[in-house]
RONUVEX-364373 format. One record per residue: y, x, z of N, C-alpha, C, O, CB in turn. Coordinates in steps of 0.1 Angstrom, whole numbers, plus 5000, padded with zeros to 4 digits. Glycine has a CB too. Example, Ala and Ser with C-alpha at 12.3 -4.5 7.8 and 13.67 -1.06 7.14 Angstrom:
494351325078495551235078496751325078496751425085495551135090497851285071498951375071500051295079501151345080499451415057
//
This chain:
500147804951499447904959499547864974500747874978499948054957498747834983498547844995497447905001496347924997498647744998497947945014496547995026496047905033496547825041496948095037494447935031493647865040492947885053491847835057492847835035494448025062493848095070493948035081495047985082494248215070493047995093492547905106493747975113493848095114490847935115494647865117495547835127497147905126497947965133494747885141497047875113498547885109498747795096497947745088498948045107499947785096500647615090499747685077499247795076503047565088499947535065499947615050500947645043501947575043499447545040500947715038501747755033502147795019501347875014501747825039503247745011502947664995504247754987505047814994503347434994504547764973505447834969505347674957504447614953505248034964506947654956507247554949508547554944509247654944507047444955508947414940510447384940511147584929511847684932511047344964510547514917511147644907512847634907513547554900510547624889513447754914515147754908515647774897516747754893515847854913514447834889514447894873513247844862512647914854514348064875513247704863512547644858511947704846512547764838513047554857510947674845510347824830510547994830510348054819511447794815510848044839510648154844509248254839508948334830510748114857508648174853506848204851506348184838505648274835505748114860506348114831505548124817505948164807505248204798505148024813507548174807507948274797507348434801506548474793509648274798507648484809507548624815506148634813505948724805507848644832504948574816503948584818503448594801502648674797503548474827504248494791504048494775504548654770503748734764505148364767505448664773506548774769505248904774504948974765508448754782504648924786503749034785502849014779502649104770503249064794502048884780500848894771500648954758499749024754500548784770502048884750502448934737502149104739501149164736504148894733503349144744503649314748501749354744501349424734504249344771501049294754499749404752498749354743497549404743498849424767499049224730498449174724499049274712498249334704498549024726500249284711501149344701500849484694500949514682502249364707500249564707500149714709498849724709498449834711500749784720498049624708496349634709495849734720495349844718495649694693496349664733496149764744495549664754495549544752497549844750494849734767494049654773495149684790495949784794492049724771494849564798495749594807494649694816494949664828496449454815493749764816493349814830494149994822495150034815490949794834493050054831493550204830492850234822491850174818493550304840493450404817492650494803492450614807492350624819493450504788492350734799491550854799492650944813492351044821491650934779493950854811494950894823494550894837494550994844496150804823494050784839493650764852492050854856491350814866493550604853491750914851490450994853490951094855490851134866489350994843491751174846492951304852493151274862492351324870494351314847494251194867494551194873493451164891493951184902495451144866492651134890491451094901490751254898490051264907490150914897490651334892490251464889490851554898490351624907490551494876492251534893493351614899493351574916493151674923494951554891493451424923493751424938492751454942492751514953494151334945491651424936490051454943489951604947489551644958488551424931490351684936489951814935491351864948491151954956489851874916492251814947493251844956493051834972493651884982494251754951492351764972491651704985490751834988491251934992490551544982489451814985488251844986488552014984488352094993487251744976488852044975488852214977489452314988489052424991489452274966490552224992491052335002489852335016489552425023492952295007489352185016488252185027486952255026486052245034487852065031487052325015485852345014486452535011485852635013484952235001487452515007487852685006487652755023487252865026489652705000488452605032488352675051487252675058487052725069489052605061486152575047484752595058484052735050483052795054483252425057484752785039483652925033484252995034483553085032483052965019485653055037486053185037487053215049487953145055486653205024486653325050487653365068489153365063489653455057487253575078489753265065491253245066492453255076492253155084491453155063493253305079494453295083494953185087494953095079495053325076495453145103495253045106496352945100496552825101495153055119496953035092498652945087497852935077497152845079500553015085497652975070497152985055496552835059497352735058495953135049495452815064494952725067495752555072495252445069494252785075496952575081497852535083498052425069497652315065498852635086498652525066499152495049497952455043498652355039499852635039496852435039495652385035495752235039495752145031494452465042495952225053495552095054496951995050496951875047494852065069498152095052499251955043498851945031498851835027501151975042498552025023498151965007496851885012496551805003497852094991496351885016495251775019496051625026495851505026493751855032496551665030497251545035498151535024498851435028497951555051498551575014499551485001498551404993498551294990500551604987497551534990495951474986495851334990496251254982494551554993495451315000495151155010496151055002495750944998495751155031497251095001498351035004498350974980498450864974499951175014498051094976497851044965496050964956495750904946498451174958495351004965494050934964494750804967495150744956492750984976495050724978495050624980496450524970496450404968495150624995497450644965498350594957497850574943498350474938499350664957497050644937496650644927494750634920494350644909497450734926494250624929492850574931492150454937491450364932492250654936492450464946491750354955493150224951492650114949491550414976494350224950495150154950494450024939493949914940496350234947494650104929493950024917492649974915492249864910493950094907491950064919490250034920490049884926489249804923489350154930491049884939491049714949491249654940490449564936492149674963492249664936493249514925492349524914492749444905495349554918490949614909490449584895491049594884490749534874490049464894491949684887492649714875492149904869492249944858494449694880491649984880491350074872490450094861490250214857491150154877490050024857488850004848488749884850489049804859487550074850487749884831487449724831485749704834485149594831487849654815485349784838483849814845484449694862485549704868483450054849483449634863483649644880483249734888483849774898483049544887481449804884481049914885482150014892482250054904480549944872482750024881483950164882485050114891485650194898484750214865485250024891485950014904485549994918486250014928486649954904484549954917484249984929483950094936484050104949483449934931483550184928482750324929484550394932484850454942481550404911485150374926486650414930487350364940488450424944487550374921486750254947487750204958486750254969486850224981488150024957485650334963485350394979485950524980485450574990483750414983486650594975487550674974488150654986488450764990488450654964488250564994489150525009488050585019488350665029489350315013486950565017486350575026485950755032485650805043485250485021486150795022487050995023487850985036487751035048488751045006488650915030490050905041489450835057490050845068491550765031488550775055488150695070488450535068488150445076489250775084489050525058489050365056488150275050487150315044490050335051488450165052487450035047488049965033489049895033487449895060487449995024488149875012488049765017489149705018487449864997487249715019487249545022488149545031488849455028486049475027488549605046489649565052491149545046492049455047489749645059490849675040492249695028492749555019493849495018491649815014491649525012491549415004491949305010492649235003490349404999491649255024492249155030494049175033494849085032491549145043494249335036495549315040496349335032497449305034495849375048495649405019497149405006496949285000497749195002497149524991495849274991495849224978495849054985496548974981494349284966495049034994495248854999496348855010497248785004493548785008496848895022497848845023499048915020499948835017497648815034499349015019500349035018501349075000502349135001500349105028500749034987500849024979500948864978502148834977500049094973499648734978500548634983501348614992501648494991500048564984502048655002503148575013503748745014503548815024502248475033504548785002505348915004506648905013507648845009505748964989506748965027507848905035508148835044508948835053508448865031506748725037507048615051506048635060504748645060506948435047507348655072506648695085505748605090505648495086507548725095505048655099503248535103502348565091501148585095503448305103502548565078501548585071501348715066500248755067501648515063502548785059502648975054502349015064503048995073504149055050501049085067500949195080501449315074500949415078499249225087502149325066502649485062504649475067505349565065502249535038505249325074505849315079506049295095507049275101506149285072504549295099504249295112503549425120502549435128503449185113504149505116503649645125503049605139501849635142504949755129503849545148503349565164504849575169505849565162502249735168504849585178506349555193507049635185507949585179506249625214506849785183506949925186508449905172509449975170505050045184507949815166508949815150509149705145508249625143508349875137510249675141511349525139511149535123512149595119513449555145510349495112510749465098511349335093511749325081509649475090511449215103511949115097512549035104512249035115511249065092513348975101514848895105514148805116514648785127515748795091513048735112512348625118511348705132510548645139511248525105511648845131510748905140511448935156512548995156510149045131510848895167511948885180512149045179511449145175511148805197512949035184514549165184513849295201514649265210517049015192513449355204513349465217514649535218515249565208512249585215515049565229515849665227515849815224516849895223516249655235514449835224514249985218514050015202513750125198513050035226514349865192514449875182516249905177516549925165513649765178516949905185518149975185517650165176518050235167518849985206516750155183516450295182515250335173514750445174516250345195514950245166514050265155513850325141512750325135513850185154515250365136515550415125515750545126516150615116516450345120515450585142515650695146513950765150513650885146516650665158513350685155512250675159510750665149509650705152512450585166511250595138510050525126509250645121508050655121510850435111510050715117509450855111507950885118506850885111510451005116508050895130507250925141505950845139504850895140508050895154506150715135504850625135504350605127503150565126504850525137505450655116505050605099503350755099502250725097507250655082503950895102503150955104502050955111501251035107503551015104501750875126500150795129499650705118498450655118500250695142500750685108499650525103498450585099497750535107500250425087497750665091496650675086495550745095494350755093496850735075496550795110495350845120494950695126493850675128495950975133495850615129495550475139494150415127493050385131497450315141494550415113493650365106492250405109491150355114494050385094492650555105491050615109490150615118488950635117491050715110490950575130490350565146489850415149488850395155491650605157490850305145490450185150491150035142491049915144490850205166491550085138492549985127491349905121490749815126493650065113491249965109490049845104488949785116488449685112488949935092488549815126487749755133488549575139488149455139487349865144489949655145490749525147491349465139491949355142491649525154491249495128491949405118490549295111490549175108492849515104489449365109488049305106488349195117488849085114486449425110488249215125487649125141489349015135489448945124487849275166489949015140491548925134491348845120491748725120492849055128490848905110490748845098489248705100489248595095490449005085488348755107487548725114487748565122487148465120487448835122488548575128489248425135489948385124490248275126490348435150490448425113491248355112490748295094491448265084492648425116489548305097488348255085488148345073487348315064488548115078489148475071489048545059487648635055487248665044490348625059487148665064485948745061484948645054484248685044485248825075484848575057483748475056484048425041483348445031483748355068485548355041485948315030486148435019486448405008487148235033485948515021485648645008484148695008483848795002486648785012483448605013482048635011481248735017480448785010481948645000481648775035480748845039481148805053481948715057480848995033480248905063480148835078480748965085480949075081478248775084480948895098481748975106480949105111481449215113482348895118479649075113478949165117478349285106478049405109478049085123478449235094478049305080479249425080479249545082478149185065480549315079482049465082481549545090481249655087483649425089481549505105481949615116480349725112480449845114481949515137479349675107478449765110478749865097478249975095477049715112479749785087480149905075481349955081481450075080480449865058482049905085483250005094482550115101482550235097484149905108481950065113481750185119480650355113480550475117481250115131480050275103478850345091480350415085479950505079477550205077481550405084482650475073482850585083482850705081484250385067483250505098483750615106482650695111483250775119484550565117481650715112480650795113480750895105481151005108479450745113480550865093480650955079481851035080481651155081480850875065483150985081484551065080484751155092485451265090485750975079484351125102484251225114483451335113483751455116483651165127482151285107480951425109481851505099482251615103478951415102482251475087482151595079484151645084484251765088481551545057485151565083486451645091486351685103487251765107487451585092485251645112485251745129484351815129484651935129485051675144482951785128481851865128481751995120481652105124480751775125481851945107482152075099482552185102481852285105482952065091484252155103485452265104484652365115484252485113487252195112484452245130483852285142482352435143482252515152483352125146481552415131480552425131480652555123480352665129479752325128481152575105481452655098482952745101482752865101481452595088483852705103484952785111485052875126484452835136485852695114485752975125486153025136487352945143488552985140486553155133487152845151488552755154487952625165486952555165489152685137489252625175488952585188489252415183489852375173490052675203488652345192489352205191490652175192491252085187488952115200491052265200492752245199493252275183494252225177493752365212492352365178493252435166493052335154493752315144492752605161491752265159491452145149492152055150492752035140490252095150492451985159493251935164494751885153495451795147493352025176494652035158496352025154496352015138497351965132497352185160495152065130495052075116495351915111496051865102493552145111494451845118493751685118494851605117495051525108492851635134496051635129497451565129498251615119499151535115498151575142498151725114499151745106498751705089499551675080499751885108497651725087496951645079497151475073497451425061496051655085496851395087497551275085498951195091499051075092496551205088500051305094500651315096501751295084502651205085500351395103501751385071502251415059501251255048501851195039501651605055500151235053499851135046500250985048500550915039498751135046500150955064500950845069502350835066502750715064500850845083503350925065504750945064504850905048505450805046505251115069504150975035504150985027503750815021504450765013503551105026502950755025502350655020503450525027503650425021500550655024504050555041504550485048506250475037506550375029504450575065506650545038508250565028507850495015508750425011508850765024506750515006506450454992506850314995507850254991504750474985505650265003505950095006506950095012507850065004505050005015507350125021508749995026509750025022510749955024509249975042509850165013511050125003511050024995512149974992511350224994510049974991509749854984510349754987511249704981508649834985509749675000510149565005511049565019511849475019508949485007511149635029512249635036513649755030513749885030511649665052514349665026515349765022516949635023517049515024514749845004517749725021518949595023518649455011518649335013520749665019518549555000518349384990517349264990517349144988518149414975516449344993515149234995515449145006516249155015513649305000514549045002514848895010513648865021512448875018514948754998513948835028512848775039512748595042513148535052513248855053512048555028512148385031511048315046510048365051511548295014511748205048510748125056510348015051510847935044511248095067509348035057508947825049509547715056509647705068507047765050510047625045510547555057509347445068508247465070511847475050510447305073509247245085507947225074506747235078509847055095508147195061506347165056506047305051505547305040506147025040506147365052505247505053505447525040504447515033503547515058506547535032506647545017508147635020509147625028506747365006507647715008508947865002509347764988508847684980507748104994510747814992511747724983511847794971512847784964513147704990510847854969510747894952509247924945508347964953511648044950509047914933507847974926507648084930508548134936507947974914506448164928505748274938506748374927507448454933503648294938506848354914506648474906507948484911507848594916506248484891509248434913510148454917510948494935511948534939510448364911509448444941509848494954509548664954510148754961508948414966508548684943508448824942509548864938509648984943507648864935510448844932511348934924512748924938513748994938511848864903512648834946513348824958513048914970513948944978513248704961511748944971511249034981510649154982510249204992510448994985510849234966510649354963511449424955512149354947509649374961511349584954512649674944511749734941510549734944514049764950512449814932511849954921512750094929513750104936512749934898511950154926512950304931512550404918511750364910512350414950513250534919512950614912512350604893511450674889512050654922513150484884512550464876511750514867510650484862512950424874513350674865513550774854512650864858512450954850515050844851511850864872511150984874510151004869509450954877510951024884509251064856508451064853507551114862506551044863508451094844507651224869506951284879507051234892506351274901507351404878507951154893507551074908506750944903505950894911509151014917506850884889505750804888504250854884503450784880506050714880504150954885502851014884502251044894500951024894502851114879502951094907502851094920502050934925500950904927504451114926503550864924503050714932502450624930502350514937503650634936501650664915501050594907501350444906500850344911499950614909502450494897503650364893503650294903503750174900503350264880503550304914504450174928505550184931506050104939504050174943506450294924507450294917508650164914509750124917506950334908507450124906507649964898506949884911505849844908506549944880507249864920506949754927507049634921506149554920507549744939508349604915508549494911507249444902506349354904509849494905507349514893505849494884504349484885503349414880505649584876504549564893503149534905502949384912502049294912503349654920504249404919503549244924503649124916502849034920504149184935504549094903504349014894503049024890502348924894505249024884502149124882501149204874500249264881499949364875501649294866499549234894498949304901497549324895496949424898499049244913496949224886495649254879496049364862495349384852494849084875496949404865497749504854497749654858498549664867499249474853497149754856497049914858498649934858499549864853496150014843498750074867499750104868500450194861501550244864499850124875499550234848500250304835500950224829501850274822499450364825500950094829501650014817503149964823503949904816500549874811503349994836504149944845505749984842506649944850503649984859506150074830506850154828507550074817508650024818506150294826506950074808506949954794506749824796507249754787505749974784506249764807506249614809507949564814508549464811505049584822508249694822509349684829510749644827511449594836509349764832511249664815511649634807511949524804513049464805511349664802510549494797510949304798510749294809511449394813510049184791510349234822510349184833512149174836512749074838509449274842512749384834513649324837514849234827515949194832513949414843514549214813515549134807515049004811516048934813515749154792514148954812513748824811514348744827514848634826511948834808514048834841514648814853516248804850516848704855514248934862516948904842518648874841518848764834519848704836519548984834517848704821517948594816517948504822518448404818517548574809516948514836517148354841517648354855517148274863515648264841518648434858519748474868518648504880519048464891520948354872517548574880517048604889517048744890516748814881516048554889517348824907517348964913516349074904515249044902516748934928516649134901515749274899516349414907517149494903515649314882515449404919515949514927515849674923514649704921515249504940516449744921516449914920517049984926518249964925516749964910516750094934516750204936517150314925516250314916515850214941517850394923518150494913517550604922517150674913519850514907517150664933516150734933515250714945515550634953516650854932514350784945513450754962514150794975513750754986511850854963515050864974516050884983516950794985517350784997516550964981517250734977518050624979517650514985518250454994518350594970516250474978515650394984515450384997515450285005514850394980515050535001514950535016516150515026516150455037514450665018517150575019518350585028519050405029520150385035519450715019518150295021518250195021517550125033517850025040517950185010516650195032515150155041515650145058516050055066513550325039515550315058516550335071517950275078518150265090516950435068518750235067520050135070519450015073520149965082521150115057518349905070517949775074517349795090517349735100516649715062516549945085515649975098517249925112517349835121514750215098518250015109519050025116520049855120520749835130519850145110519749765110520749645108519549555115519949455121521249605088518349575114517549485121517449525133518149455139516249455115516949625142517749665154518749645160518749655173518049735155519949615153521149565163521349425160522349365164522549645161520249365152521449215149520349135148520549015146522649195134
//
């Protein structure tokens, strides 16, 4: 696997430590879903469940534009809309990108505009999970999900500020803009970025085709969350305002803690390539070096995070639904202890976090 992105080295995964690894593991599932006469996308589950966040979303906005409410009452309206956000994108749109919620393309597509609710772009999306940072998990210059901006330190190879002393103190704070920065201007600069650096093109569309569907999303998501409220409510811009932030406030925070418990946490690894632009291991195993599991036993927190839970399985199995991630897991993890390779866990999401937070704090001072 390498990238053929304009003006950065290439970059190669090679040199197996665990020679036969990848094709056992890869045999070892196939069997699993050949065994059980099961299909890897999603089933009658995942329509519940897209039932359930949709309707979680969409009713309380529609309960505050028809009926004279209480301004707390309303308050409270918009954080379950903002868990809503936070589980649409965990458990709808997540899958629909990767083609795993269905074995329709149709249907996933029609599911991965599910984002566009929220104010986002699948196709931006699609550049920044599923192509870079699923191939190059970690390695900094390539993972933009380990390159926030000045403001936050995720990786060893990333230059040090002194106000990242104070970031594990501070992160909370940003983690809760992530899905407003999105909504406002993110996908436009990340379009334009991906843009120079040949990926729009090389995924088969033009720069100017994005920005005029970017800005066609953000038109749409504005009229109906400002104009609406604005137009059908008794309620000032300030009071909107304040609904708007706390809204994506609970969704940014929420979606922000799922991932980087994942990959920044003490166990995970942050490789570099070396001078020939090559990671000193097979991909399938740099995965199992650069991401953890949290929360295994929780049935109800994996219903929530729609199994990202299982990070680990995800990024081995990314064209794999995230119901099966539970039962695959298993083997993944005997087959990793059989060939002395890491399988990171968390015993709960708290933990994980309180993991998260301790690197936040270890990459700041050192």
């Amino acid at each position: 696997m390498s990238t053929s992105t304009k003006g950065d080295p290439l970059v190669t995964f090679k040199r197996p430590s665990n020679p036969g690894f990848s094709a056992d593991l890869r045999k070892r599932v196939q069997a699993y879903f050949k065994d059980n006469q099961l299909k890897k996308y999603g089933n009658w589950k995942v329509y519940i469940k897209a039932a359930v966040w949709l309707t979680a979303y969409l009713l309380p906005f529609i309960l505050m534009l028809t009926l004279d409410m209480n301004l707390w009452v309303c308050l409270g309206l918009t954080v379950l809309m903002g868990i809503a956000k936070a589980g649409i994108g965990l458990n709808i749109m997540h899958d629909a990108v990767h083609g795993t919620y269905a074995k329709k393309g149709w249907v996933n597509r029609l599911a991965s505009k599910s984002l566009v609710l929220m104010g986002g772009s699948p196709f931006s999306w699609h550049l920044q999970h599923n192509v870079l940072h699923h191939s190059y998990t970690n390695v900094y210059e390539h993972d933009s999900d380990v390159m926030p901006g000045p403001i936050m330190r995720f990786s060893p190879s990333a230059e040090r500020k002194w106000w990242h002393r104070f970031q594990h103190i501070y992160s909370p704070i940003f983690y809760g803009m992530m899905t407003i920065v999105w909504a406002l201007h993110k996908d436009h600069a990340q379009v334009l970025l991906y843009h120079k650096q040949g990926l729009v093109e090389e995924h088969g569309s033009t720069i100017g085709k994005q920005m005029l569907s970017i800005s066609a999303i953000k038109i749409f998501y504005f009229s109906y969350i400002l104009i609406l409220p604005l137009l059908f409510m008794d309620i000032t811009f300030g009071q909107w305002l304040i609904g708007f932030l706390s809204m994506h406030f609970v969704a940014g925070l929420l979606l922000s803690l799922v991932f980087q418990s994942a990959h920044v946490i003490e166990d995970t690894q942050h490789p570099e390539p070396n001078e020939n632009g090559a990671i000193e291991d097979e991909w399938l195993a740099h995965q199992l070096r650069t991401t953890a599991n949290f929360a295994m036993n929780s049935r109800w927190f994996s219903w929530f995070a729609g199994g990202l839970n299982y990070q680990i399985e995800h990024h081995l199995f990314p064209n794999i639904s995230h119901i099966h991630y539970k039962n695959i897991s298993k083997i993944v993890k005997q087959c990793s202890q059989e060939y002395k390779l890491p399988y990171n866990e968390s015993r709960t999401f708290f933990s994980a976090i309180g993991s998260h937070f301790r690197m936040l704090r270890m990459l700041g001072r050192t």
